[in-house]
GUFI-527351 format. One record per residue: y, z, x of N, C-alpha, C, CB in turn; residue number from 1. Coordinates in Angstrom, 1 decimal. Glycine has a CB too. Example, Ala and Ser with C-alpha at 12.3 -4.5 7.8 and 13.67 -1.06 7.14 Angstrom:
% residues 2
+--------+--------+--------+--------+--------+--------+--------+--------+--------+--------+--------+--------+-----+
:     ny :     nz :     nx :    cay :    caz :    cax :     cy :     cz :     cx :    cby :    cbz :    cbx :   n :
+--------+--------+--------+--------+--------+--------+--------+--------+--------+--------+--------+--------+-----+
:   -5.7 :    7.8 :   13.2 :   -4.5 :    7.8 :   12.3 :   -3.3 :    7.8 :   13.2 :   -4.5 :    9.0 :   11.3 :   1 :
:   -2.2 :    7.1 :   12.8 :   -1.1 :    7.1 :   13.7 :    0.0 :    7.9 :   12.9 :   -0.6 :    5.7 :   14.1 :   2 :
+--------+--------+--------+--------+--------+--------+--------+--------+--------+--------+--------+--------+-----+
//
This chain:
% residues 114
+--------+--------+--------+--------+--------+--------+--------+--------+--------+--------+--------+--------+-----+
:     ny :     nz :     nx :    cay :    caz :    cax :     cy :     cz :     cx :    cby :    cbz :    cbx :   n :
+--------+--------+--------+--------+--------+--------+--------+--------+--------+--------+--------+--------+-----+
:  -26.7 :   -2.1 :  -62.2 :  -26.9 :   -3.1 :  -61.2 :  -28.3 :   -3.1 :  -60.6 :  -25.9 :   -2.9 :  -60.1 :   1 :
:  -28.7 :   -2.0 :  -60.8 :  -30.5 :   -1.6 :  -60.3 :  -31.1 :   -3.0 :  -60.7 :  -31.4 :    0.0 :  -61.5 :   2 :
:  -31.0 :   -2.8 :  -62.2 :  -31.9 :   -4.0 :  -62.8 :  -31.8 :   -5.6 :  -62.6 :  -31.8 :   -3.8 :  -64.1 :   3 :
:  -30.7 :   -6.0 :  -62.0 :  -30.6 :   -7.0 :  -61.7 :  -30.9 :   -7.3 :  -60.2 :  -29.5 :   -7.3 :  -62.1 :   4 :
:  -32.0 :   -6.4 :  -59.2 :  -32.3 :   -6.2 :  -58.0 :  -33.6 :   -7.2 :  -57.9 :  -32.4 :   -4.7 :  -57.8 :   5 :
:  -34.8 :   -6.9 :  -58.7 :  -36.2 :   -7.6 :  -58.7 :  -35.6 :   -9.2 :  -58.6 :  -37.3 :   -7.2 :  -60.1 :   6 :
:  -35.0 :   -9.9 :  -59.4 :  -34.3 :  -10.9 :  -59.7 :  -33.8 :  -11.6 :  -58.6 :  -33.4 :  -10.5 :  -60.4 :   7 :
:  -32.7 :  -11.0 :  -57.9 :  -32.3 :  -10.9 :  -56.3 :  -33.1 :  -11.2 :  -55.5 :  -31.8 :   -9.8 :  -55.8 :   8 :
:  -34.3 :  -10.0 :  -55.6 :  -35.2 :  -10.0 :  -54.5 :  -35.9 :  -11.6 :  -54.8 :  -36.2 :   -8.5 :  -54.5 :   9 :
:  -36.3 :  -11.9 :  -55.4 :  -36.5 :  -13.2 :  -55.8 :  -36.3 :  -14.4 :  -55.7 :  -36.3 :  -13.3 :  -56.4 :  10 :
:  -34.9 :  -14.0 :  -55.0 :  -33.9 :  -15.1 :  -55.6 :  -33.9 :  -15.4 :  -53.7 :  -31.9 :  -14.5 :  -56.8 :  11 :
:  -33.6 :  -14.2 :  -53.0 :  -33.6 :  -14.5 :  -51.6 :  -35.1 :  -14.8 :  -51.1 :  -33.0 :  -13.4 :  -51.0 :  12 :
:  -36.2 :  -14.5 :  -51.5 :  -37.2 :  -14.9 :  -51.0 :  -37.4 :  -16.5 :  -50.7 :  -38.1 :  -14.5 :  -51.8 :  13 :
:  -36.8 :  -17.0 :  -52.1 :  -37.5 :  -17.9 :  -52.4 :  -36.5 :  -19.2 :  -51.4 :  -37.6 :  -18.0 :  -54.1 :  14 :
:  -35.0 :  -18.5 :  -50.9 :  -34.1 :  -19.6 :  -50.2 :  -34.4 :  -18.9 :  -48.7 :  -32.2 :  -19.6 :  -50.6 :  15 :
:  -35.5 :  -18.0 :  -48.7 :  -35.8 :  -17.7 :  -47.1 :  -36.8 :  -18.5 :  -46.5 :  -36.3 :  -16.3 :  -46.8 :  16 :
:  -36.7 :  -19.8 :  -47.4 :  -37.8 :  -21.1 :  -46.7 :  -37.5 :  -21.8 :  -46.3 :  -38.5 :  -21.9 :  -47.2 :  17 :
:  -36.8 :  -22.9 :  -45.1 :  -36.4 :  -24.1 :  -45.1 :  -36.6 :  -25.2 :  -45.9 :  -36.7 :  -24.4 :  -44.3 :  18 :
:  -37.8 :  -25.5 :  -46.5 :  -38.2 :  -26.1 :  -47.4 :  -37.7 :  -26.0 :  -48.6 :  -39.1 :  -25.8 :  -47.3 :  19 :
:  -37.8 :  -24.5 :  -49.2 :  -37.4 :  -24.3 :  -50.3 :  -35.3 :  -24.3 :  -50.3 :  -38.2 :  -22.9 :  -50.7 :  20 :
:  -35.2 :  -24.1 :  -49.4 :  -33.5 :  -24.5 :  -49.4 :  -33.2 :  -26.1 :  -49.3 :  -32.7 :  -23.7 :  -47.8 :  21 :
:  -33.4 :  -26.8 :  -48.8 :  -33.5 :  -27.8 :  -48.6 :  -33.6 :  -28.6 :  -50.1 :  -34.5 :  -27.8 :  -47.7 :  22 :
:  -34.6 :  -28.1 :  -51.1 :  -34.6 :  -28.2 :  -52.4 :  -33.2 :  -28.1 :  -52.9 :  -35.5 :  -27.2 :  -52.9 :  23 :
:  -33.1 :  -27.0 :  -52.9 :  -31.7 :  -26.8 :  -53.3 :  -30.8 :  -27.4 :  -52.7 :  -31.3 :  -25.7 :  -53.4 :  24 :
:  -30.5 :  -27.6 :  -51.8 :  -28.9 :  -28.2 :  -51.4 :  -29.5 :  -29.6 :  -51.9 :  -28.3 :  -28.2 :  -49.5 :  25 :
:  -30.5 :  -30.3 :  -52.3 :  -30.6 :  -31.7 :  -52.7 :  -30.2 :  -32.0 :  -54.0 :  -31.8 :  -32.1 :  -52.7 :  26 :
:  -30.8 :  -30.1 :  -55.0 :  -30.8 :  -30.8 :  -56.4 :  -28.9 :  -30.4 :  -56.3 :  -32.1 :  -29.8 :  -57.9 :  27 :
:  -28.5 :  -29.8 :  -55.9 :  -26.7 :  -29.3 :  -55.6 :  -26.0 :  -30.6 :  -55.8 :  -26.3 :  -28.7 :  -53.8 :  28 :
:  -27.0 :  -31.9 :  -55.3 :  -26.3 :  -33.1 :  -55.8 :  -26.5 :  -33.8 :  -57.3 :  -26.8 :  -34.0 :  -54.9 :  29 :
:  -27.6 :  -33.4 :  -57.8 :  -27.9 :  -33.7 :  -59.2 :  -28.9 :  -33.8 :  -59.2 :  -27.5 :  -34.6 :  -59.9 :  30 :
:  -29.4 :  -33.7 :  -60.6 :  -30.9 :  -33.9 :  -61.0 :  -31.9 :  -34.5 :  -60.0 :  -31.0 :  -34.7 :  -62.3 :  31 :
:  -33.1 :  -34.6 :  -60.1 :  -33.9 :  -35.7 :  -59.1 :  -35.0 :  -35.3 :  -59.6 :  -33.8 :  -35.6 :  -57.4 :  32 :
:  -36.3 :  -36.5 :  -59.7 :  -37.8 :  -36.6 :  -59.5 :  -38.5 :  -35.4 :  -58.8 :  -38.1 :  -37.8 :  -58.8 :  33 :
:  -39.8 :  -35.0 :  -59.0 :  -40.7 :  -34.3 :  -57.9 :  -40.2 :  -35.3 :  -57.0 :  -42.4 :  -34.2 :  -57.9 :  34 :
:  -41.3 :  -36.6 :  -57.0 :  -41.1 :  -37.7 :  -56.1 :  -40.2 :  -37.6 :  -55.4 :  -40.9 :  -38.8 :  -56.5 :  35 :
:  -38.8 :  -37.5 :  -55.9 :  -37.6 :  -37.9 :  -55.0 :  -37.2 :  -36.9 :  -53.9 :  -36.3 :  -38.0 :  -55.9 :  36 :
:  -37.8 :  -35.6 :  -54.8 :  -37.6 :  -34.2 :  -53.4 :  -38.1 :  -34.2 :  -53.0 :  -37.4 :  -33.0 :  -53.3 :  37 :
:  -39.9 :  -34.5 :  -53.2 :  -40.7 :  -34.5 :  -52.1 :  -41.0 :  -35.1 :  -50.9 :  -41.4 :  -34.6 :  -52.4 :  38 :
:  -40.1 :  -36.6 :  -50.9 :  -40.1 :  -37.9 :  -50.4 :  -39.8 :  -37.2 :  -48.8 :  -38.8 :  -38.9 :  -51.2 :  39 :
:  -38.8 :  -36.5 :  -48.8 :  -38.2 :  -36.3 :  -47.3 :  -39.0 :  -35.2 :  -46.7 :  -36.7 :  -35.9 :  -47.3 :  40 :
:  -40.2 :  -34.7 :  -46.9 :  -41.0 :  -33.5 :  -46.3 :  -42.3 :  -34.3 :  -46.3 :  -41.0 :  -31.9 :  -47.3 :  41 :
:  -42.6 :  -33.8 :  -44.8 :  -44.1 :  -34.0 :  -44.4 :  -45.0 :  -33.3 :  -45.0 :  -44.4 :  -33.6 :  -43.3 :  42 :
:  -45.6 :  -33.4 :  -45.9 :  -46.7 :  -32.5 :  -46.7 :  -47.2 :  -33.2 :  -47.7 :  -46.2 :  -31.3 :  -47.2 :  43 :
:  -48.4 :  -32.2 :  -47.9 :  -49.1 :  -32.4 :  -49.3 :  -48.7 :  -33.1 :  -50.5 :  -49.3 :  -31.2 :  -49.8 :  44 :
:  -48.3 :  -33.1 :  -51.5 :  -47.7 :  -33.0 :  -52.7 :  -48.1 :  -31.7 :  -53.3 :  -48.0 :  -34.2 :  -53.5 :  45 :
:  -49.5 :  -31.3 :  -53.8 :  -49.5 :  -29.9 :  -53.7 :  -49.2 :  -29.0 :  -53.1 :  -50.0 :  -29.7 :  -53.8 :  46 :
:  -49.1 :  -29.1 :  -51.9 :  -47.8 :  -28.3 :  -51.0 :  -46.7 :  -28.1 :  -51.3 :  -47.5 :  -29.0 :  -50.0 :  47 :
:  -46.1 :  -29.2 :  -51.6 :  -44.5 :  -29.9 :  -52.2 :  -44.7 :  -28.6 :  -53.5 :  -44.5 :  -32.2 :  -53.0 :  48 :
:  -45.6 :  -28.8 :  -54.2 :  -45.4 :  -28.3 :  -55.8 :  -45.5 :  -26.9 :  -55.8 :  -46.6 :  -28.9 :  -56.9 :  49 :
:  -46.2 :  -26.2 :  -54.7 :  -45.9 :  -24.8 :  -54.6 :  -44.6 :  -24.1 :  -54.4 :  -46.6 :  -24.5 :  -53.8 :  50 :
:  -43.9 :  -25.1 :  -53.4 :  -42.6 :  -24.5 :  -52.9 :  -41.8 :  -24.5 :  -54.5 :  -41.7 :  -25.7 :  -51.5 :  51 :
:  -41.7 :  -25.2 :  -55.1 :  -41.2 :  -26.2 :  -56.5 :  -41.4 :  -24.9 :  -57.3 :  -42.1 :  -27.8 :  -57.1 :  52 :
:  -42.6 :  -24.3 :  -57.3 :  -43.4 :  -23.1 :  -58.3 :  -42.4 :  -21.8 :  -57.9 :  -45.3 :  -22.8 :  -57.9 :  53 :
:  -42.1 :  -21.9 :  -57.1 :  -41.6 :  -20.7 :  -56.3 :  -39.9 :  -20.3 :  -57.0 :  -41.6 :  -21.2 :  -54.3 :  54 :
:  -39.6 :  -22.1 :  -56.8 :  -38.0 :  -22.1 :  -57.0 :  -38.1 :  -21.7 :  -58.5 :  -37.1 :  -23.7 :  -56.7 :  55 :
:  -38.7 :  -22.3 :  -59.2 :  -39.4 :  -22.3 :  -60.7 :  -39.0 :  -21.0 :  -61.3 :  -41.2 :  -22.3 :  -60.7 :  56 :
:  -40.1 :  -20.3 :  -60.7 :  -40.6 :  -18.8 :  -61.3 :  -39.3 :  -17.6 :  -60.7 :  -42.5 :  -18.2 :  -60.6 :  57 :
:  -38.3 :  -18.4 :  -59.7 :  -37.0 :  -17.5 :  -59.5 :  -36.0 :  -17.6 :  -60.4 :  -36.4 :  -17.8 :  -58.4 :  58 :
:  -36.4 :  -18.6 :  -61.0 :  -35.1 :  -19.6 :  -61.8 :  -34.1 :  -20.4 :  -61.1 :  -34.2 :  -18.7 :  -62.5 :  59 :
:  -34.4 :  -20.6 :  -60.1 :  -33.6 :  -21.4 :  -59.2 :  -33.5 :  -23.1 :  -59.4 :  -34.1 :  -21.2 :  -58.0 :  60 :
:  -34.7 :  -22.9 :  -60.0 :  -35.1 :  -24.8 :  -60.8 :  -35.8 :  -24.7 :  -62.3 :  -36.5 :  -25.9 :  -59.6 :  61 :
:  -35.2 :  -25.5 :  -62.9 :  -35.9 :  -26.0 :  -64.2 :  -36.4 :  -27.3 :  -64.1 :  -35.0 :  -26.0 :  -65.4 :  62 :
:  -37.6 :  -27.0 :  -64.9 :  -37.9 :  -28.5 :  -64.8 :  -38.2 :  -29.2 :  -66.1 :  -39.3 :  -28.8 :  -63.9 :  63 :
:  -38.3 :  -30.3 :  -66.5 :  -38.7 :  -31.3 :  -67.6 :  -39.7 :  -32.7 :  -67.8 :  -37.6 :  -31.7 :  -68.0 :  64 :
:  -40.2 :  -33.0 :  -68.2 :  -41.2 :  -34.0 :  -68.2 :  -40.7 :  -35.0 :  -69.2 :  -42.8 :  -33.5 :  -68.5 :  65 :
:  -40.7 :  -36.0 :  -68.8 :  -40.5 :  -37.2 :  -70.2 :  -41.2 :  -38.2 :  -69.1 :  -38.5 :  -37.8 :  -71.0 :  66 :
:  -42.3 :  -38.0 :  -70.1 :  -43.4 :  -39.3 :  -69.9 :  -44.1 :  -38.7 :  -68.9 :  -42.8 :  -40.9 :  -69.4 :  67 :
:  -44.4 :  -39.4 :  -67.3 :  -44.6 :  -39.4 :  -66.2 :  -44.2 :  -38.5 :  -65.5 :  -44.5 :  -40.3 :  -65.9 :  68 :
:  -42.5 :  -38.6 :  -65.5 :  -41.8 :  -38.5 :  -65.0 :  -41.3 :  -36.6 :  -65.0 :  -41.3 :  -39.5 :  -65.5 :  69 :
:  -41.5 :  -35.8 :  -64.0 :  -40.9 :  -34.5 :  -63.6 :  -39.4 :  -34.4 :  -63.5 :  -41.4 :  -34.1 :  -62.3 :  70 :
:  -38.5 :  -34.0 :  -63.9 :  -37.4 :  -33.8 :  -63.7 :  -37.0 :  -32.5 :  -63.2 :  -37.0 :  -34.1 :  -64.7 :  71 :
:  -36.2 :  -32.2 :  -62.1 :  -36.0 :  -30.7 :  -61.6 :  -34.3 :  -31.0 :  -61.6 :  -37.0 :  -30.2 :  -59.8 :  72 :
:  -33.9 :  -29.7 :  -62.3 :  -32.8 :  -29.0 :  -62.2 :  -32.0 :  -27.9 :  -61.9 :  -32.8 :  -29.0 :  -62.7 :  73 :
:  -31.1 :  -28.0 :  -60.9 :  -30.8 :  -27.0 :  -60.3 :  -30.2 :  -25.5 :  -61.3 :  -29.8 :  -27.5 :  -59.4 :  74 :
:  -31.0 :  -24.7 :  -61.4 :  -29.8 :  -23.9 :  -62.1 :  -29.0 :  -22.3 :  -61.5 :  -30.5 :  -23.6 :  -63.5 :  75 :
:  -27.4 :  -22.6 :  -61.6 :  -26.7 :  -21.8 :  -60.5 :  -26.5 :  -20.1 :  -60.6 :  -25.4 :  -22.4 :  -60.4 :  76 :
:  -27.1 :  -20.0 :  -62.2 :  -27.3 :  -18.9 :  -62.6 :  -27.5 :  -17.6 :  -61.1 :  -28.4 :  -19.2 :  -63.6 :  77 :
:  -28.9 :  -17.6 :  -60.4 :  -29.2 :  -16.8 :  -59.6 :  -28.5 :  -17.3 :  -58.3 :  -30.6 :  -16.8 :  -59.7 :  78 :
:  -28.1 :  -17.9 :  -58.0 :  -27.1 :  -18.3 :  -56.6 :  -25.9 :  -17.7 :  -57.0 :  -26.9 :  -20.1 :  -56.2 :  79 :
:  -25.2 :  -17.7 :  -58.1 :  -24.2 :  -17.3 :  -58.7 :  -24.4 :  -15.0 :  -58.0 :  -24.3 :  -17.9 :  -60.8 :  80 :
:  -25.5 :  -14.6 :  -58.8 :  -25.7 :  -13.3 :  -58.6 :  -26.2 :  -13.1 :  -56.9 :  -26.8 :  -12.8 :  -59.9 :  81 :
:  -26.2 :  -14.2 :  -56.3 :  -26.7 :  -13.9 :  -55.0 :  -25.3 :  -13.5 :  -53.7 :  -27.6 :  -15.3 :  -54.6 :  82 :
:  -24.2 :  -14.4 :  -54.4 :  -22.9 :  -15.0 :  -54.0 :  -22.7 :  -13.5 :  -54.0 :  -21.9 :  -16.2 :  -54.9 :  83 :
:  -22.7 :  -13.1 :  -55.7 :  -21.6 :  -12.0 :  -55.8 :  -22.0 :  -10.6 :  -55.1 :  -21.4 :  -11.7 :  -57.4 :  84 :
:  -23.3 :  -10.7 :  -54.7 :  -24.3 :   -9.3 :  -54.1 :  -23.5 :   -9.7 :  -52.8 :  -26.7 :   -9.4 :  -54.0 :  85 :
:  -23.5 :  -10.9 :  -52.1 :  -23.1 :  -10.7 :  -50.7 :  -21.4 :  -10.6 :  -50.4 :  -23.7 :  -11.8 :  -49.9 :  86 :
:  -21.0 :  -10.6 :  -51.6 :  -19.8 :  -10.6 :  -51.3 :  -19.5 :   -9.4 :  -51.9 :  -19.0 :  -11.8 :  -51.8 :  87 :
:  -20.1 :   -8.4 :  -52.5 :  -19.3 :   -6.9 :  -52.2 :  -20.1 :   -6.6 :  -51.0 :  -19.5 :   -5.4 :  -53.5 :  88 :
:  -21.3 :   -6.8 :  -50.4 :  -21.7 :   -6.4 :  -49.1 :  -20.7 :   -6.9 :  -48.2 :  -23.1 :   -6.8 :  -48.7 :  89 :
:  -20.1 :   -7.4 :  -48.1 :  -18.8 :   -8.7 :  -47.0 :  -17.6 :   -7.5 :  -47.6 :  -18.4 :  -11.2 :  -47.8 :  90 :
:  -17.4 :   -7.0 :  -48.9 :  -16.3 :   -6.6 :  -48.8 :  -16.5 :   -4.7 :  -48.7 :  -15.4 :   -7.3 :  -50.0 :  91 :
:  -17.4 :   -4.4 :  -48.6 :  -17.6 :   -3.1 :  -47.9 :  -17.5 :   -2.9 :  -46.6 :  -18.6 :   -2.7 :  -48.1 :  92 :
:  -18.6 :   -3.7 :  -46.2 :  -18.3 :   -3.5 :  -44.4 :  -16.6 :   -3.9 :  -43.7 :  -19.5 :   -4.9 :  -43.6 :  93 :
:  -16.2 :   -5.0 :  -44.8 :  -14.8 :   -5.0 :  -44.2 :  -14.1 :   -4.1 :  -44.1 :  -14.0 :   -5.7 :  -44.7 :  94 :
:  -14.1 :   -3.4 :  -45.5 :  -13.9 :   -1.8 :  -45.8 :  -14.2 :   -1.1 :  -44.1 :  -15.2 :   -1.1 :  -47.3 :  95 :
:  -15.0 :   -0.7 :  -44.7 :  -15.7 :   -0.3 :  -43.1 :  -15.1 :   -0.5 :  -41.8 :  -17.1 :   -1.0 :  -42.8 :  96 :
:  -15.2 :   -1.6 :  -41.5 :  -14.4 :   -2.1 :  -39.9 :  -13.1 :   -1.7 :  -39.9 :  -14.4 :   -3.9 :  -39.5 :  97 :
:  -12.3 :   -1.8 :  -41.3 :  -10.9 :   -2.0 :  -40.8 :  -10.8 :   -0.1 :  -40.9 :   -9.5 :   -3.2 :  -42.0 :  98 :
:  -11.4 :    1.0 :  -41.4 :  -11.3 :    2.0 :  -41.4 :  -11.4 :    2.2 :  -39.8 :  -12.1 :    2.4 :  -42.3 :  99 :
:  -12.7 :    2.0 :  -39.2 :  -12.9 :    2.2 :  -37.8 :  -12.0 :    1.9 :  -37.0 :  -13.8 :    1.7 :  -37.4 : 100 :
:  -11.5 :    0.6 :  -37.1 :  -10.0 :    0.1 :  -36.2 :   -9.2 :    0.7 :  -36.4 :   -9.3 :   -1.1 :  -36.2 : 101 :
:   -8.9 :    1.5 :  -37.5 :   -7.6 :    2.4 :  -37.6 :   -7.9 :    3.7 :  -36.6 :   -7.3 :    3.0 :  -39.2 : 102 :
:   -9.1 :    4.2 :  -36.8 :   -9.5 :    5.4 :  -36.5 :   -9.5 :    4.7 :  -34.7 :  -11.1 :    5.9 :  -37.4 : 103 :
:   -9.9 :    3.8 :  -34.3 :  -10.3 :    3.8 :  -32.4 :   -8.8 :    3.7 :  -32.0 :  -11.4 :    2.1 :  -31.6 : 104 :
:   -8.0 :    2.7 :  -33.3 :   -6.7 :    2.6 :  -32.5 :   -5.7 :    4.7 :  -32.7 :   -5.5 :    0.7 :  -33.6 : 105 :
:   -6.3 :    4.6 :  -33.3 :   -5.4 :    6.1 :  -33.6 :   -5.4 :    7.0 :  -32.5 :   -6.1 :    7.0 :  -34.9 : 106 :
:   -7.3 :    7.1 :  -31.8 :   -8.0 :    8.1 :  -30.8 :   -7.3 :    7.5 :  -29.7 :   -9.7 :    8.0 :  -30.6 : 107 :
:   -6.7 :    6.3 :  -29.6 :   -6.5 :    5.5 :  -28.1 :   -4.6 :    6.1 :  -28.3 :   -7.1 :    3.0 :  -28.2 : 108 :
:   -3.8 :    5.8 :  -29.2 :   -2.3 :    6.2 :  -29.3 :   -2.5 :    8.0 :  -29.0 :   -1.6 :    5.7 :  -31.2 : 109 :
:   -3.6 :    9.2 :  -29.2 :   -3.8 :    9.8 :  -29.0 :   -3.9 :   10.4 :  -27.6 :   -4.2 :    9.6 :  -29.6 : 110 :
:   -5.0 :    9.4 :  -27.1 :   -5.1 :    9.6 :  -25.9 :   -4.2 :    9.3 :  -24.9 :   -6.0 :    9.1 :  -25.6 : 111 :
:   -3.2 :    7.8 :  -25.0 :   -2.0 :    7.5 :  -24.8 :   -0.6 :    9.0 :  -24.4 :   -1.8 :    6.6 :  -26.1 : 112 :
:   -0.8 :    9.2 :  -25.6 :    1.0 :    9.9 :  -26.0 :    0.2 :   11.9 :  -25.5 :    1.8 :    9.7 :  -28.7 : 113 :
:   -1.2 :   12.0 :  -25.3 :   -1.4 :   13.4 :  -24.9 :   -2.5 :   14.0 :  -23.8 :   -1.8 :   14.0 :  -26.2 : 114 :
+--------+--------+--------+--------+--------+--------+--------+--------+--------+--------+--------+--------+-----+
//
């Protein structure tokens, strides 16, 4: 699991942007243009294309060219390994809490009955 960490780290950087999340929950609807994702952000276009580079080089977006035309694709591959990292972290700590509630309710029936 080590090796699938750099990847991760990656993977959260790149959705620790508004911007760059925002990407994503758009392409979550389907394919789309630079143009079309860039349309709704105040910025550059090279601005735009850095955030894009970012998602890129995480694997979070593929892109394609026919003609003119940029095409960006979401791919769920790395959201998939992000889901599953936070969901054994969600099911450890649960672990965790419901151990502790056993243990405060145990010290308190303790203190109760002695």
């Amino acid at each position: 699991m080590v090796a699938a960490l750099p990847a991760l780290d990656d993977t959260f950087r790149a959705l620790a942007d508004p911007t760059r999340r925002a990407v994503v929950q758009a392409l979550g609807r389907g394919p789309a243009s630079v143009s079309e994702l860039a349309k709704p952000f105040e910025m550059a276009l090279p601005s735009f294309l850095q955030h894009l580079k970012v998602l890129e080089e995480c694997g979070l977006v593929a892109t394609r060219k026919a003609g003119r035309v940029r095409t960006c694709t979401l791919r769920s591959e790395p959201l998939a390994a992000a889901e599953h990292w936070l969901e054994a972290q969600r099911s450890l700590w649960t672990r965790r809490l419901d151990q502790l509630d056993r243990l405060a309710l145990q010290l308190k029936n303790q203190e109760e009955n002695g």
